[in-house]
N, C-alpha and C positions, 0 to 999 in steps of 0.2 A: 732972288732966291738965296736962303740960308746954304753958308758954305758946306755944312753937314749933308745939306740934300744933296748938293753937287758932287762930295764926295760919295754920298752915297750909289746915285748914277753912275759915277765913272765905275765903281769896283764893280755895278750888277754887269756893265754893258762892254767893258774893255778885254775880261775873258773870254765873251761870247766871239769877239773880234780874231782870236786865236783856234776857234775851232773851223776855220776853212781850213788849216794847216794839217789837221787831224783823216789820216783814211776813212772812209768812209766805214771801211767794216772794223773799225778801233770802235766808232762810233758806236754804230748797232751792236756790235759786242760786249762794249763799257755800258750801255745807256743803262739796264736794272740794275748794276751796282751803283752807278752815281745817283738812282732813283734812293733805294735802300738809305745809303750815305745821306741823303737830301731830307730824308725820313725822320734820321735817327736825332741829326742837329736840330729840324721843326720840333721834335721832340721834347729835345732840353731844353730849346725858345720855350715852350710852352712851361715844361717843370721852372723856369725862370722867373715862371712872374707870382706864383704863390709859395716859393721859396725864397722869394728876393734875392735871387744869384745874380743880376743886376739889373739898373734902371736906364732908361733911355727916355731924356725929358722931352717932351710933347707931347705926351696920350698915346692911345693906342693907336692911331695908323701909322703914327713917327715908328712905332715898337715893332709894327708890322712892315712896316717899308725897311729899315733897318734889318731888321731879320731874315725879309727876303732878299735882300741886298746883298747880304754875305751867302743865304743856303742858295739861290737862285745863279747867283753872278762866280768866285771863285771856290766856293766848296765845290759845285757840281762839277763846274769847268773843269776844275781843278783835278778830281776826280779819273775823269774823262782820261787827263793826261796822264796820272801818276800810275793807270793800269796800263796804258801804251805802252810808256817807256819801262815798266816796271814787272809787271804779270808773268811768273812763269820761274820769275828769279825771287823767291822770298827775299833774302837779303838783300838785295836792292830795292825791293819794295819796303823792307823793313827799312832802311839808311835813309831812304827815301821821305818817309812819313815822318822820319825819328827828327829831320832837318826840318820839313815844313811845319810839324805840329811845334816843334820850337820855334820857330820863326812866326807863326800867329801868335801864340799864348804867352810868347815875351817881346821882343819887341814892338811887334807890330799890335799887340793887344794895349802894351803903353801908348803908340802913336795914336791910338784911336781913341784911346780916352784923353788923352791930352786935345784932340781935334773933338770932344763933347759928341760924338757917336753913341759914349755908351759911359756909364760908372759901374766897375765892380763895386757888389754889395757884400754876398753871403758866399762870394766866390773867388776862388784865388787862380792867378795865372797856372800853377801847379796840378788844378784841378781841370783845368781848360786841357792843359795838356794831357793827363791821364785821362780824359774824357772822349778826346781827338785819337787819341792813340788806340784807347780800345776801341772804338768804331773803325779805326782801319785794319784791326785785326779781324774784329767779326765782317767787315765787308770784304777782305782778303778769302776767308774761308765760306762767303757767300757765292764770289764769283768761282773760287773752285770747285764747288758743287753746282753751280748753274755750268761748266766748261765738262765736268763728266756728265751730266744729263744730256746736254747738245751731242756731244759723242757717242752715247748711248743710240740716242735713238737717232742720228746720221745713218 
C-alpha cells in the first residue's frame, strides 16, 4: 500500500479514536455543527476541481479518499472538540480556530504536500486559512442559533 494511503487512513481513523473521550451530550449537541462544518469543506473539495485550487495525483477516487480523509477524519472530529472545549466563550473559540487554522494552512498544509497528498495549484496557504477561518465563524454563529432554538422550545 502506497504511503499516501496509509497516511491517509491514519488521519480519517485516529480522531475517531479520541471521541470515546468526548460526553456524550458534547456529542449530540456538537454533531449539526460538525455536520454544516463537514458541508462547507465538501464544498470547496468540490469548487477545487474546476478552479484548480489543487491536485491530488490518482484520479478521482484517490481525490475522493483524500478529501474524505481530511472532511470525515479531523475536520469533523475536530469540530466535535473545538465546540466542547470552546462554545460559549467566543474568544477562546476564536484563539482556538485562529491556532488550528494556522497550524493546517501552514505547516501542516506544507507536510502534506511534501508527503504527495496533495499540490497547491490555484490556491495559497493564505487563502486556506481565510477560508478555514470564515467557516468557523459562520458555524460559530450556526450553533448559537441552533442553542437559542433548543432553549426556546425546552
Amino acid at each position: 500500500m502506497k504511503r499516501s494511503n496509509i497516511i491517509r487512513m491514519v488521519q480519517m481513523t485516529v480522531p475517531w479514536l479520541s471521541v470515546v473521550f468526548l460526553p456524550k451530550n458534547s456529542i449530540r449537541r456538537y454533531l449539526p455543527v460538525s455536520i454544516l462544518a463537514s458541508l462547507l469543506v465538501t464544498g470547496m473539495c468540490l469548487l477545487a476541481v474546476p478552479y484548480k485550487w489543487w491536485k491530488v495525483m490518482g484520479g478521482w477516487k484517490i481525490k475522493i479518499f483524500n478529501d474524505l480523509s481530511f472532511i470525515l477524519g479531523p475536520f469533523f472530529v475536530g469540530t466535535l472538540w473545538i465546540f466542547h472545549f470552546s462554545f460559549g466563550n467566543f474568544l477562546r473559540y476564536f484563539f482556538l480556530n485562529l491556532i488550528m487554522d494556522s497550524l493546517f494552512s501552514y505547516p501542516l498544509n506544507y507536510l502534506y504536500q511534501r508527503l504527495n497528498l496533495y499540490k497547491l495549484i490555484n490556491f495559497k496557504p493564505s487563502q486556506i486559512f481565510m477560508s478555514f477561518f470564515g467557516f468557523s465563524i459562520i458555524i460559530y454563529l450556526y450553533q448559537h442559533i441552533v442553542q437559542r432554538v433548543n432553549n426556546i422550545t425546552k
